[in-house]
SETIVEX-687507 format. One line per 2 residues: their letters; for each residue x negated, y, z of C-alpha. Coordinates in Angstrom, 1 decimal. Layout:
REM residues N
A = X/Y/Z ~ ...
REM end
This chain:
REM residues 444
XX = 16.5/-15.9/30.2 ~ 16.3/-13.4/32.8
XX = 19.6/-11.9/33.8 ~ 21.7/-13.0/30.8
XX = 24.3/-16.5/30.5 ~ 23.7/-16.0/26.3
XX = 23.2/-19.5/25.3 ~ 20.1/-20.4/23.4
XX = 21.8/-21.6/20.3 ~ 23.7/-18.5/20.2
XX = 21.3/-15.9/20.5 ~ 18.9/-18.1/17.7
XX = 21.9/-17.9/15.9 ~ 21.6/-14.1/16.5
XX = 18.5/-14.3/15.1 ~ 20.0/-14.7/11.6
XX = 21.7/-11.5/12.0 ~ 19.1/-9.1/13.8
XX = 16.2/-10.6/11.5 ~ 17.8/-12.0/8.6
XX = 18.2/-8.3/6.9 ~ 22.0/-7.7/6.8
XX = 22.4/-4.8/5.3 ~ 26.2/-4.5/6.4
XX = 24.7/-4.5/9.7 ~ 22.5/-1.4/9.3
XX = 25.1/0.2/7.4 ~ 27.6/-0.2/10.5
XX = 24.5/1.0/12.9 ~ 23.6/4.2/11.1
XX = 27.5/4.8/11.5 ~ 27.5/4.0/15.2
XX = 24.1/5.2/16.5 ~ 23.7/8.1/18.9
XX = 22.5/11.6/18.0 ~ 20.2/12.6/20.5
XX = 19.7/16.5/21.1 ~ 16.1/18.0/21.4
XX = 16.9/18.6/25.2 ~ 18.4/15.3/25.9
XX = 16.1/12.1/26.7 ~ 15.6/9.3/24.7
XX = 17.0/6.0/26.5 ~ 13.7/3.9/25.4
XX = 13.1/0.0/25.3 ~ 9.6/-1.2/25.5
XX = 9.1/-5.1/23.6 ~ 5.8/-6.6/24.9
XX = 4.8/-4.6/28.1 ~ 2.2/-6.2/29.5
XX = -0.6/-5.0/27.3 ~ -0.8/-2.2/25.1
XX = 2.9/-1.9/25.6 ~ 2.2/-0.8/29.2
XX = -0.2/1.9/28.3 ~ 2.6/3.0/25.5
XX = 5.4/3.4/28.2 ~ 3.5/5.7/30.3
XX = 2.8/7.7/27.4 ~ 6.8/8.1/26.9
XX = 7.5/8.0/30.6 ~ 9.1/11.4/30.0
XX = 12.5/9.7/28.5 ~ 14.8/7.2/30.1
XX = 12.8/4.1/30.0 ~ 16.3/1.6/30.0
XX = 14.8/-1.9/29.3 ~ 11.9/-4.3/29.9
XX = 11.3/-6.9/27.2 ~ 8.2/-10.1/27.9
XX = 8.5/-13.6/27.1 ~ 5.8/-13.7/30.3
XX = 7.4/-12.2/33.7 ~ 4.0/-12.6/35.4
XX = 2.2/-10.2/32.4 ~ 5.0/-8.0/32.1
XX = 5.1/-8.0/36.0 ~ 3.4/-4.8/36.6
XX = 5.5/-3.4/33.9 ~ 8.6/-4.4/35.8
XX = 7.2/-3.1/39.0 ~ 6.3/0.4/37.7
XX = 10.0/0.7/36.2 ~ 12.6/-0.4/38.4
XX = 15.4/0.9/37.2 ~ 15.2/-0.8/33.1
XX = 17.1/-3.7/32.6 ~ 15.1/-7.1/31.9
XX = 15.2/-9.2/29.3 ~ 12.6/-11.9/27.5
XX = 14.4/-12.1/24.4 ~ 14.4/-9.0/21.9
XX = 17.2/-10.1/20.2 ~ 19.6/-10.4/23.2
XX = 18.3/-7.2/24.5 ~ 19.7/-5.5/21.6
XX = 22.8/-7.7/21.2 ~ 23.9/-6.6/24.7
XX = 22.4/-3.4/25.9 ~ 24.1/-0.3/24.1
XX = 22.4/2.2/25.2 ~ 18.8/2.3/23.7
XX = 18.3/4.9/21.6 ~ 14.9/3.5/20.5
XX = 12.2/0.8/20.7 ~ 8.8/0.3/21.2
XX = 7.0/-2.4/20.0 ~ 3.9/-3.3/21.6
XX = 3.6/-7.2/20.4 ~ 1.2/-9.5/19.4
XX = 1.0/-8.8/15.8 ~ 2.4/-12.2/14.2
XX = 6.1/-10.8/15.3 ~ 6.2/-6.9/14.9
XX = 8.1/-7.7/11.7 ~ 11.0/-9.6/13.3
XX = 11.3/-7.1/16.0 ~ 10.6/-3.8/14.2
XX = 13.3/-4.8/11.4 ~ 16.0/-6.6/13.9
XX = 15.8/-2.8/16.0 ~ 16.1/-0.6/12.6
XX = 18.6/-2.6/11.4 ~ 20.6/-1.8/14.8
XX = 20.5/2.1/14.2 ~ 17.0/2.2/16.4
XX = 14.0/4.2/16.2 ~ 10.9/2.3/16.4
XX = 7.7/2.3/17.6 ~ 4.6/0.0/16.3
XX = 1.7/-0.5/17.3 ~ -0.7/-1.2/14.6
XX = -0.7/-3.2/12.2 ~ 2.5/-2.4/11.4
XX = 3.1/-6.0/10.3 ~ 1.0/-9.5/9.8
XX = 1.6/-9.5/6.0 ~ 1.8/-7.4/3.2
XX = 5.5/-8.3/2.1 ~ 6.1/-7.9/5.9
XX = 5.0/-4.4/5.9 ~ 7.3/-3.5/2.5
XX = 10.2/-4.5/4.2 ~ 10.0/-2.9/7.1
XX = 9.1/0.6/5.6 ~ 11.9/0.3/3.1
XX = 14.6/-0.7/6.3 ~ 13.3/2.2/7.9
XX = 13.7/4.7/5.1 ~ 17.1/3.3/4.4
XX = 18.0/3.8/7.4 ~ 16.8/6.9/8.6
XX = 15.2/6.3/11.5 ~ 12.7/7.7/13.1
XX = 9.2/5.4/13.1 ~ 5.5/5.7/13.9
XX = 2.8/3.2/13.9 ~ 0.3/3.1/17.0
XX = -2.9/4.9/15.3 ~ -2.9/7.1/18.4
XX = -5.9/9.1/16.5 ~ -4.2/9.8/13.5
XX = -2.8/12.5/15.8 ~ -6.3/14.1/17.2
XX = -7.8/17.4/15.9 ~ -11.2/15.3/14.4
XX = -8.3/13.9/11.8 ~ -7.5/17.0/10.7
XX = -10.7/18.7/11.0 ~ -11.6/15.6/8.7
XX = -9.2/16.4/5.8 ~ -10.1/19.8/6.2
XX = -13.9/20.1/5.5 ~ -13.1/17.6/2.6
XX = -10.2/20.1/1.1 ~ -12.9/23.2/1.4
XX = -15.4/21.5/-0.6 ~ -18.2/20.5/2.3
XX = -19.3/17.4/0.8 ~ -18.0/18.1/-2.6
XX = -16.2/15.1/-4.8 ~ -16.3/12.2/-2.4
XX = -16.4/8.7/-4.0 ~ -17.9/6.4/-1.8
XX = -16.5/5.9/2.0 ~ -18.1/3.1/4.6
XX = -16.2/2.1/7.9 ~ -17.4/-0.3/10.2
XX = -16.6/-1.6/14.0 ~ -18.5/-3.9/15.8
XX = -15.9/-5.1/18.1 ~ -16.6/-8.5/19.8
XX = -15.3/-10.9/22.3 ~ -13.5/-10.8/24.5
XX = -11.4/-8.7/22.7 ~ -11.1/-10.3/19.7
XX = -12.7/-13.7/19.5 ~ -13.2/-15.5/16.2
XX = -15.3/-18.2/14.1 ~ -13.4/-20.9/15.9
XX = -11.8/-24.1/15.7 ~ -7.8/-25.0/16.5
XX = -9.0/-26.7/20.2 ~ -7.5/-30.0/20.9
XX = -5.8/-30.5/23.6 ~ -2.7/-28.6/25.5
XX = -1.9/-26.9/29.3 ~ 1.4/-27.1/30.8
XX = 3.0/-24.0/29.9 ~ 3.6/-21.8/32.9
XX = 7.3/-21.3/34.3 ~ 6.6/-17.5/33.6
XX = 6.3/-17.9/29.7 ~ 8.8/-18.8/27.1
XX = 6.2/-20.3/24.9 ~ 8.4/-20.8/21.9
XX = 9.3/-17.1/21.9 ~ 5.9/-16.1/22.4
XX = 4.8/-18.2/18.9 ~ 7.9/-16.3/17.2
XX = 7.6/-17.2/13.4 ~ 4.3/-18.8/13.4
XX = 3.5/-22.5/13.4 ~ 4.3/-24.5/16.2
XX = 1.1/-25.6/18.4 ~ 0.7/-26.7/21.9
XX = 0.0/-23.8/24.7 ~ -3.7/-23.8/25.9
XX = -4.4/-21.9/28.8 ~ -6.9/-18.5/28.5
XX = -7.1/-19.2/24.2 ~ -4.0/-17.3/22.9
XX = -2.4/-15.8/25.4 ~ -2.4/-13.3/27.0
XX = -4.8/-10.7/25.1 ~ -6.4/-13.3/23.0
XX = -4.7/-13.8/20.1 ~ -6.7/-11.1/17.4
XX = -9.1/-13.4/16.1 ~ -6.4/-16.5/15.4
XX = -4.8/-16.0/11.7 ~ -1.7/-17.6/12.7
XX = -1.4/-14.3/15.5 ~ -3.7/-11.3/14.7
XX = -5.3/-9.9/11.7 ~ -9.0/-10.1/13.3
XX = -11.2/-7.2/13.2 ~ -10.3/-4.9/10.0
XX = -6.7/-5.5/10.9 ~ -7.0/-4.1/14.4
XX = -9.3/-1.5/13.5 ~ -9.1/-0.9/9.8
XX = -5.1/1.4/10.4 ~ -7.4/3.6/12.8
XX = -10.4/4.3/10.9 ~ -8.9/4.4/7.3
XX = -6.2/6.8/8.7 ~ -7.4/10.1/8.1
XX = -9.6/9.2/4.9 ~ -6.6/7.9/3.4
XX = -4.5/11.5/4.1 ~ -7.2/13.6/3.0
XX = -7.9/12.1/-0.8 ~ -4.0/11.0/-0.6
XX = -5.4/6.9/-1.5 ~ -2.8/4.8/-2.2
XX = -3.2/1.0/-3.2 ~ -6.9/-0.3/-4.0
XX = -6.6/-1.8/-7.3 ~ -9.3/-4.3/-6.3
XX = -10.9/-6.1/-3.2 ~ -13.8/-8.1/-2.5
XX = -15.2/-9.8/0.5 ~ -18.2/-11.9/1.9
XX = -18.4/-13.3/5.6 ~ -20.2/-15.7/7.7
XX = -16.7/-17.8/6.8 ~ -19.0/-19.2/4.0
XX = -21.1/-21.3/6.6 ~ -17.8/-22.5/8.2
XX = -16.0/-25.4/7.3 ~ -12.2/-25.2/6.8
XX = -10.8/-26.2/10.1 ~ -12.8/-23.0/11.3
XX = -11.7/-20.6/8.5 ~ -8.4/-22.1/8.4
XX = -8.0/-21.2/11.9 ~ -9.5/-17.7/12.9
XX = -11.1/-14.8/11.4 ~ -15.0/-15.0/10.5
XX = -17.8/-13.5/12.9 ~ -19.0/-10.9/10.5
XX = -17.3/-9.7/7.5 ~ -18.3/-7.2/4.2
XX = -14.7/-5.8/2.4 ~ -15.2/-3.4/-0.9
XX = -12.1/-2.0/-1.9 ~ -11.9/-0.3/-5.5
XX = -9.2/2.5/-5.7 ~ -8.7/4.1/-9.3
XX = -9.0/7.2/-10.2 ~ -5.4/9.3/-9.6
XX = -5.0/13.1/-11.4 ~ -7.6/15.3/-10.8
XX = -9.2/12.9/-7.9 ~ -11.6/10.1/-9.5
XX = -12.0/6.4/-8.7 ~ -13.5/5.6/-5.1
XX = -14.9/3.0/-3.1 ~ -14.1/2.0/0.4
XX = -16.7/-0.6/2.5 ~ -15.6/-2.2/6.1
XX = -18.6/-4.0/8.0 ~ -17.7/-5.9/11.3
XX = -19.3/-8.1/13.7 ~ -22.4/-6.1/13.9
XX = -22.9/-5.5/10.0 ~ -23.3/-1.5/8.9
XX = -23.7/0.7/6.4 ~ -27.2/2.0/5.2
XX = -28.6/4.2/7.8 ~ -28.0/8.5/5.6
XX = -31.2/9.8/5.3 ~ -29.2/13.3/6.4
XX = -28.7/11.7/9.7 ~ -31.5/12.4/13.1
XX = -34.2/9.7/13.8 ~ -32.6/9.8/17.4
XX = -29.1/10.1/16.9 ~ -27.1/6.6/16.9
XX = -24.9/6.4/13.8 ~ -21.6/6.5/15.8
XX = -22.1/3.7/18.3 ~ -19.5/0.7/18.0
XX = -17.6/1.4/15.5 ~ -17.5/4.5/12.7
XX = -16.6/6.3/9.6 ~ -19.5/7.5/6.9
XX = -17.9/9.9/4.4 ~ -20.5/10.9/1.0
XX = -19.9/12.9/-1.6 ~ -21.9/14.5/-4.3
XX = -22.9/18.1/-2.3 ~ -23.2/15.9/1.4
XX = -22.0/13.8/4.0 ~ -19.9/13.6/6.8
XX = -20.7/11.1/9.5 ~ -16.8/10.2/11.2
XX = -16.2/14.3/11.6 ~ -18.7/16.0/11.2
XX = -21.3/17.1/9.1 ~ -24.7/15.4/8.8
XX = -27.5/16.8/9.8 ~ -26.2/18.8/12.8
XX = -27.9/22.0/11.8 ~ -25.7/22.0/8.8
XX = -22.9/21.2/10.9 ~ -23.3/24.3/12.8
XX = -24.0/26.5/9.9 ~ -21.1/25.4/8.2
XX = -18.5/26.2/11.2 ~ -14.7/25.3/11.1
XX = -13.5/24.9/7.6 ~ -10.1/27.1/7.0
XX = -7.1/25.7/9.1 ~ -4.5/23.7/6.3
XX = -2.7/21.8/8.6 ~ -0.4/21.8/11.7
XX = -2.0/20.8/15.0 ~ -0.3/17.8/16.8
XX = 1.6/18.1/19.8 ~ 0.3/14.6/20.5
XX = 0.9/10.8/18.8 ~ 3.6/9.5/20.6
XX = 5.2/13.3/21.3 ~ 5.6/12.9/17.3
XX = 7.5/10.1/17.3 ~ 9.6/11.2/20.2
XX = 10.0/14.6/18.1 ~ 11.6/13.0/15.4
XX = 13.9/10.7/16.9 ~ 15.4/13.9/18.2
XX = 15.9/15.4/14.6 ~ 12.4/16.6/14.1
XX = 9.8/16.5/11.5 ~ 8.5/12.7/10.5
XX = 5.6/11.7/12.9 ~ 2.2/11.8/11.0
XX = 1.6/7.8/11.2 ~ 5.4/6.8/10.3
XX = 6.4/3.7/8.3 ~ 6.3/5.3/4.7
XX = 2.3/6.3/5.3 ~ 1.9/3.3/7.7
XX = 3.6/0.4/5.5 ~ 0.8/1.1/2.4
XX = -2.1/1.6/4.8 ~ -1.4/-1.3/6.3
XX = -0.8/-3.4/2.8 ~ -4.3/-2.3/2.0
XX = -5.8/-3.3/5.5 ~ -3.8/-6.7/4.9
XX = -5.3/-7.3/1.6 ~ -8.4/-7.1/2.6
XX = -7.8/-9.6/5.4 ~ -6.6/-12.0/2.0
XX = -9.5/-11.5/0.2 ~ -12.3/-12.2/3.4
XX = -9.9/-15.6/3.2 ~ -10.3/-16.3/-0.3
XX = -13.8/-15.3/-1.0 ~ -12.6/-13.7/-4.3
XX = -12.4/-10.9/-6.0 ~ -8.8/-10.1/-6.0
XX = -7.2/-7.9/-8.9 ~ -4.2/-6.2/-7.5
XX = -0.5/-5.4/-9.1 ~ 0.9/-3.2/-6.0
XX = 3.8/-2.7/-8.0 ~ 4.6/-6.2/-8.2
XX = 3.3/-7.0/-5.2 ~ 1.3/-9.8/-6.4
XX = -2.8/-11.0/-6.8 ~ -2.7/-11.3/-10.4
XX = -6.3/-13.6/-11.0 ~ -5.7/-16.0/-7.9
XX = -2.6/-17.0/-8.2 ~ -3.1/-19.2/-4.8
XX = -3.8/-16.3/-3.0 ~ -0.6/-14.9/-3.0
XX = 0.3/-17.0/-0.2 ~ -1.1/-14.9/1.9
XX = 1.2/-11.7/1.1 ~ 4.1/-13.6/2.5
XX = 3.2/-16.6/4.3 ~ 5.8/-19.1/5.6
XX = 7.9/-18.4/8.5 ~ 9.4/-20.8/11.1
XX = 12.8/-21.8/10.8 ~ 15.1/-18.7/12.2
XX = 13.0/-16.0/11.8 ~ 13.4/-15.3/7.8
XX = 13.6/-11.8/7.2 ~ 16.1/-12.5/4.5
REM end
């Protein structure tokens, strides 16, 4: 461990207390955590920094960035480099054992151990940053929003677009009545390798495991298997189930976003799902995520707003080509959102064909513009208002991008009881909403 003498049975034993869900422990960090002033800087720790987590630091580059934390110094190395003056670390948990002075984390991750980290800085009085998903499971994600709420942090999940003006310019054509009632919604992204590779076996075999990784740390609470060199780390993890949450779960909290704001959608009450993980035999589908995937979510009918259906194609698959839409206009390249209801449709955010885009114009403004996704969160963890993506939208947008990661795995229909949290006609399936956890890293 880089520039701490913490021995490694006492910061696992840490482990119980940062992830275990103490509440006497968030109770004593709500009392103890510092009030930070609007014109005052946030002292800021970035968790995972060689990725995503770089980009996110230079976004908040405007605060104190106080600490570094990798379990790889050679990733994490340009991190280091670009911020001298933070404090290293490879462990999260002694990080936030010894250094008092973060006001705030930001959590950047592969996705299999946002929980453990998002929930052991919340519990410490922190604000957090997530990058989507918020969590790997659906029992995951319910803890962490409730910590958050009972503690009164601050928190935002890394949508970045949630934050743009064609997210609001979304919710706002559908409020004036463009498209009239919308029931049906199709999202889709083609995303493929290298950045998210799937339809693979578990390879045999193992590297030596560079001096610059803490392997152990890197797996977190997910099984224990052997290193292989270029297959999991780093940047390759989406497609493994033990790791990411394939395509809908690295996409799905981006495109559903907006949709899910503007008819206010809250759980599906049913999911369905068919995949090329039908032609794959179980040490492939046990493994990693299928090629291609199909997801139908079913969400009732709430008030005045009736029942609607949600599609998500991946690996090349998409919806029905609108007969609104130009013989030579693509229909929104890689990835997409197609919005119909019964007076018209609205291809991601606009209007469909483009002459009545144009005639239409800009629907009445009904909602605040953002001063930016990540200005947000740093807004509210001086006292402002909520971000737009934090953990009490995020958590149930990401429990329905989970579920439908549960039933591409199942193949089944699945009937579910939100309340309860629980797949009520597959029993089995239920494993999947909270999956086991390695020894140490329970979240109580």
């Amino acid at each position: 461990m880089r520039g701490s003498k913490v021995s490694r049975r006492h910061f696992l034993m840490g482990a119980t207390a940062a992830v275990g869900g103490l509440a006497a422990g968030a109770r004593i960090a709500r009392a103890q955590g510092r009030r930070v002033s609007p014109n005052e800087k946030l002292n800021i720790a970035g968790i995972g920094v060689g990725g995503q987590g770089f980009g996110d630091l230079d976004k908040v580059s405007t605060e104190n960035i106080v600490a570094l934390c990798d379990v790889d110094d050679a990733y994490a190395a340009k991190a280091f480099d670009r911020y001298p003056q933070a404090k290293r670390y490879r462990d999260f948990r002694v990080m936030l054992e010894k250094q008092k002075d973060i006001d705030a984390v930001l959590v950047a991750t592969p996705d299999h151990t946002h929980a453990a980290i998002t929930l052991a800085a919340i519990q410490m009085g922190k604000h957090v940053y997530c990058e989507k998903p918020l969590t790997h499971s659906i029992q995951e994600a319910r803890i962490v929003a409730e910590a958050a709420r009972n503690a009164k942090v601050a928190t935002q999940m890394g949508n970045q677009g949630q934050a743009k003006e064609e997210a609001r310019l979304l919710c706002e054509l559908i409020w004036d009545g463009a498209i009239g009632t919308v029931r049906e919604i199709h999202g889709w992204c083609n995303r493929n390798p290298p950045i998210c590779q799937r339809g693979m076996p578990r390879p045999e075999g193992e590297s030596p495991v560079p001096g610059t990784l803490d392997w152990d740390l890197w797996l977190g609470p997910a099984r224990f298997r052997p290193y292989v060199e270029r297959v999991y780390h780093p940047f390759v993890w989406r497609g493994w189930w033990d790791f990411g949450t394939g395509v809908l779960g690295d996409i799905g909290c981006h495109n559903f976003s907006a949709i899910f704001k503007a008819l206010k959608l809250g759980p599906p009450s049913t999911v369905e799902a068919t995949s090329t993980a039908a032609q794959c035999p179980p040490e492939v589908n046990n493994e990693s995520a299928p090629v291609a995937s199909i997801v139908h979510y079913e969400f009732p009918a709430v008030g005045d707003r009736p029942a609607v259906t949600l599609t998500w194609y991946d690996g090349g698959l998409m919806p029905r080509r609108p007969e609104e839409l130009e013989p030579d206009r693509k229909m929104g390249g890689g990835d997409g959102m197609l919005y119909i209801g019964d007076k018209g449709k609205i291809l991601n955010h606009e209007l469909i064909p483009e002459a009545r885009h144009k005639e239409y114009g800009t629907p009445p403004q009904k909602l605040p513009r953002s001063p930016g996704h990540y200005q947000e969160w740093i807004d509210a963890c001086k006292g402002g208002d909520p971000a737009g993506s934090n953990f009490d939208f995020a958590g149930p947008l990401t429990e329905a991008v989970l579920l439908g990661n549960i039933a591409i795995r199942t193949g089944q229909k699945l009937v579910w009881d939100s309340e309860n949290m629980k797949i009520t006609n597959v029993p089995e399936a239920n494993v999947y909403v909270n999956p086991p956890r390695r020894e140490g890293w329970s979240l109580g």
